[in-house]
N, C-alpha and C positions, 0 to 999 in steps of 0.2 A: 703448492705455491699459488698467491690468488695474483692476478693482472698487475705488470707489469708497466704496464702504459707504454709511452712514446719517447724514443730519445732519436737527435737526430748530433752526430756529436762529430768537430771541424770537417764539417761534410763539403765537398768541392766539387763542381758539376759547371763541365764547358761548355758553350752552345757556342758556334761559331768562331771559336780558337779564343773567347773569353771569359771569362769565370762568371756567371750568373750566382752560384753560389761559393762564397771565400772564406772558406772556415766556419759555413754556421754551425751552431752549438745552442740548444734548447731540448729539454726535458718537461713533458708532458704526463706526471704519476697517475694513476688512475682515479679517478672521480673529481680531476683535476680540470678547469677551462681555460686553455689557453688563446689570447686574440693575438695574432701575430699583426702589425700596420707596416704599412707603408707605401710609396708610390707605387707609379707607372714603373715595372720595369727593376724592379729595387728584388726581387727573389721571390716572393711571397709564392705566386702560382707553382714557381720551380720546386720551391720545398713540397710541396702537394704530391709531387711528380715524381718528384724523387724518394718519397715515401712507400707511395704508392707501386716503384718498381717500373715505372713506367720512361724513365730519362738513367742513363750510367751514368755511375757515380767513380769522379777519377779518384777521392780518396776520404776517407772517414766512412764512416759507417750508419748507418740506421737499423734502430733497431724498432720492432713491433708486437710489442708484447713479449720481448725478449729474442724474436726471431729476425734474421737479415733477409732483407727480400732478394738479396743478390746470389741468397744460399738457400733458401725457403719460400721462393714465389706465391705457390698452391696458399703454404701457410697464412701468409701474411696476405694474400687476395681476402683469404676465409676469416682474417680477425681483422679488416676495414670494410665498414661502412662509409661508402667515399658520397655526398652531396655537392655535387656541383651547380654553380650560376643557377642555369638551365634547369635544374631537377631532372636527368637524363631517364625518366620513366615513357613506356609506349603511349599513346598519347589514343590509341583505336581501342586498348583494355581496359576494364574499367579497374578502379581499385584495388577489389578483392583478385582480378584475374591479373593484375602486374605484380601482387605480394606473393600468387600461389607459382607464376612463373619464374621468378626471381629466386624464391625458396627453391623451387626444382633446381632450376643451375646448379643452387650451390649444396645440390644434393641433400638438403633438410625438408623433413613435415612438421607439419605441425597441425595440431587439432582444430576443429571449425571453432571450438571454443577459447583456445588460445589465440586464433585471428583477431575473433572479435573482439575479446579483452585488450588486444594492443590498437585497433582500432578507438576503443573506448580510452584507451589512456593518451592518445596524442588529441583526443576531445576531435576528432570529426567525425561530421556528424551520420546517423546509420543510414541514413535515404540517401547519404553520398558515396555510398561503396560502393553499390550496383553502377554508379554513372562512369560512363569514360572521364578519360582525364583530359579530353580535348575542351571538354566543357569547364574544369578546375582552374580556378587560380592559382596563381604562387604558391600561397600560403597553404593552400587543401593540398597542392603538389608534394611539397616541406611533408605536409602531416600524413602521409601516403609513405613517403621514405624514409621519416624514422619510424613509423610502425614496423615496414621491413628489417630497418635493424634492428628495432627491441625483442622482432621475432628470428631473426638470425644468432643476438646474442654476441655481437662483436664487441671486443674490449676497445676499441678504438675507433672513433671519427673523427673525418678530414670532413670540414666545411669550407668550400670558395664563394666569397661573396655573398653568405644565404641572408641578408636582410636587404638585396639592393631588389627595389621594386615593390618590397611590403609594406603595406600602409601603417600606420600607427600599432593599432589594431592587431594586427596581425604578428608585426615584430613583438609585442609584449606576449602574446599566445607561443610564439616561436623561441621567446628565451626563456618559458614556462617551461616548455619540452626540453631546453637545454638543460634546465634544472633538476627534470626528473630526471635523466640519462644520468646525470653527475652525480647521482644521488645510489643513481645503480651500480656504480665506479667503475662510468666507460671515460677514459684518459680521451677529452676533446680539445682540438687544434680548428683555431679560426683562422682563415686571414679573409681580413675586412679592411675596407675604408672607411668604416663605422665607429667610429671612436664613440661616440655616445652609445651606442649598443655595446660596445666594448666595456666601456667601464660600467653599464647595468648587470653585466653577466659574466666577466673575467677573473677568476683569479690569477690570472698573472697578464702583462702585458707587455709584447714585446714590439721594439720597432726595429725594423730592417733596412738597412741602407749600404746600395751594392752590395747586396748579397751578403751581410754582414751584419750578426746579433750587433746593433747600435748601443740602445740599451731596453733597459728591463725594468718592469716597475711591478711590484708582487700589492696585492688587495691590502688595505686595512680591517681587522675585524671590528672598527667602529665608524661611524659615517660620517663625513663622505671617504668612501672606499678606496679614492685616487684623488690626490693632485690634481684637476684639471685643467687647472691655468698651466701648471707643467707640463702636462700629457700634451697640449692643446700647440703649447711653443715648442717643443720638439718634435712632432706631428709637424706641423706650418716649415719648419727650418727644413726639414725631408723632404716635401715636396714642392719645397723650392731650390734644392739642388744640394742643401749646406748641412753639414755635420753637427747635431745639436751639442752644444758645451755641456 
């Protein structure tokens, strides 16, 4: 059977005696991009969490790669590749010594010449893998941590926020990499406040408000690939409080 992808289906998760999540429902197939939007506070980070096995889920289910992380932790730990804000890599290793330690955790090798091939395919550059990462930007961070995953080999990424802070530049090289991943059919989940990154790189887009698929808007195969004057007013209506029509 090949991958699975992501589903996350009328999933309900309380924080503080209220529903952060209220029935969401989204599926993520493999080789698929998903941009989830929306506000401050609207679910976005919770679905991550809740994916991820890291927040209880009072009902619905998630699935990862066809596995429940509420029944298969270990599993679904070993088929997400999670990139947060931050890029949560050692900041004192350099490159190559946070891909070789990361790999050990998750009990995988891999050859010197499979390293440097996924180094070579997220394009940074080879006089930057000896350097720590306290010296890296963002973006060589980014490029650092899908190497990791395309040497791990997870059918699945969770991305929060990875275009806030990257220069022009940078984000076009960063939806390049999202492109090759799609390409390899790892089922990807954004949430961004990025609408313009979003509609450069998403096949489907969703917006969430109170914790609740809003709506949905799937790519065109001819250009322009989205609505944007629509995207643009239901985006605006969210995070000013109001339920797009």
């Amino acid at each position: 059977m090949g991958r699975q992808g992501l589903s996350l289906n009328e999933l309900v998760v309380m924080r503080g005696g209220r529903s952060v999540l209220d029935g969401l429902t989204l599926s993520v197939p493999a080789g698929h991009i998903y941009a989830l939007l929306g506000g401050n506070g609207a679910g976005k980070s919770t679905a991550l969490f809740a994916t991820l096995g890291l927040l209880p889920v009072m009902s619905g289910q998630v699935l990862v790669d066809g596995k429940d992380p509420a029944e298969e932790p270990d599993a679904v730990r070993a088929a997400i590749a999670y990139l947060s804000e931050t890029v949560a890599l050692y900041e004192h290793l350099t490159a190559r010594e946070n891909v070789d330690y990361f790999l050990s955790l998750a009990n995988q090798s891999r050859t010197n010449a499979e390293i440097v091939e996924a180094f070579a395919q997220v394009r940074l550059d080879p006089t930057a893998q000896d350097q720590r990462l306290s010296a890296f930007s963002k973006g060589m961070r980014q490029k650092t941590a899908i190497a990791l995953a395309l040497l791990r080999k997870t059918p699945v990424l969770l991305l929060d926020e990875p275009t806030t802070g990257l220069d022009p530049q940078a984000t076009q090289d960063f939806h390049a990499l999202l492109l090759d991943l799609k390409a390899s059919d790892v089922a990807i989940l954004m949430v961004t406040h990025d609408l313009l990154g979003a509609v450069d790189v998403a096949d489907t887009i969703g917006l969430i408000i109170d914790g609740k698929l809003a709506s949905q808007w799937q790519a065109q195969s001819t250009l322009p690939r989205f609505d944007l004057q629509a995207l643009y007013g239901a985006f605006t209506q969210a995070r000013a409080g109001n339920t797009p029509v």
